[in-house]
N, C-alpha and C positions, 0 to 999 in steps of 0.2 A: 573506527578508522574511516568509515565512508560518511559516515555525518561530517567526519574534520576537510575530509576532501571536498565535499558538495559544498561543505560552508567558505573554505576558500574560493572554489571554483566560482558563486557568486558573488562576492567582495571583487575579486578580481575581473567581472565581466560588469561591475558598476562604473560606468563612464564617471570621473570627475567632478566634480560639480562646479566647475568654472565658472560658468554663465552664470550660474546661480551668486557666485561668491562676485561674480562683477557686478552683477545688479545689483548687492546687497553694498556696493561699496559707492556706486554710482547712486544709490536712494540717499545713504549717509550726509553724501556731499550734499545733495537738492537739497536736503532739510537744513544743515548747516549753512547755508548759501541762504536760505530763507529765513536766516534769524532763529533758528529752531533755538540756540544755547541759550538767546532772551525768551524766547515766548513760550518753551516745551523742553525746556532743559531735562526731565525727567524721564520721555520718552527718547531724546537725542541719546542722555545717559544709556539708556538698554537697548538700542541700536547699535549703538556702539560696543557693548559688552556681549552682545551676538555675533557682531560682527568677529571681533574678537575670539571667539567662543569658536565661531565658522574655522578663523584661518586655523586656529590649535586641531583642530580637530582632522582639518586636511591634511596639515604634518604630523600629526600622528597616526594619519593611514585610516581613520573612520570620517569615510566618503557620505555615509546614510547622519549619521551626526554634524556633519559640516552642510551636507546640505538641507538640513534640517533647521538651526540655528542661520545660516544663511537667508533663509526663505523667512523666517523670522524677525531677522535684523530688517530685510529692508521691508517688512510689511512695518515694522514700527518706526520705523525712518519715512514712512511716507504719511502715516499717523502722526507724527510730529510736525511734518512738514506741512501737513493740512491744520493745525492747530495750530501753527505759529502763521500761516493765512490767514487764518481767522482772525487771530489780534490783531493784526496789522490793521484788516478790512473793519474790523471793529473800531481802533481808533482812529481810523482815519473818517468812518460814520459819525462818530461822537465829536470830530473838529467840524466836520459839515455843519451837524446840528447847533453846533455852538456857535457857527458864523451865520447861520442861518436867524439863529433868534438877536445875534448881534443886528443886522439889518433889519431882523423886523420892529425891533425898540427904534433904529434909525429912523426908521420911514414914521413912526410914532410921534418920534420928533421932532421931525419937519413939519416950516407951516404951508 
């Protein structure tokens, strides 16, 4: 009976985890915003199913599980969003260099 009490009395003195489930919704968006669906679909995916995961978990009254899954969601929403950075910065290197070597055949071929 005092383990059932103690174990309430800590469930019930865990704050929320709000902030946690906003940040985890606010990383979501950045990476989505960043192209994540084209360049890291598979990490946006499990972001998103964390995310997901976070809110069930807050309406179902397990605060340690929501904000666990929370903290989750957006550490891989922000893994996406730096992966789908990268492509971008990637292809937009690989069009420099191609305009790069386009001008240098130019200047080749002038007399």
């Amino acid at each position: 009976m005092l383990g059932t009490v103690l174990a309430l009395t800590a469930c019930a003195s865990t704050p929320p985890p709000t902030a946690e489930l906003s940040a985890a919704q606010q990383a979501v968006a950045r990476a989505a915003d960043a192209d994540a669906d084209q360049y890291a679909p598979a990490e946006l995916d499990q972001a998103r199913a964390l995310l997901s995961q976070a809110q069930s978990a807050m309406s179902g009254g397990s605060q340690r599980d929501a904000r666990t899954a929370a903290v989750a969601a957006a550490a891989v929403a922000d893994l996406a969003r730096a992966r789908s950075r990268e492509a971008v910065a990637n292809t937009e290197l690989a069009q420099r260099r191609a305009q790069i070597s386009r001008l240098r055949e130019q200047l080749k071929m002038e007399p």
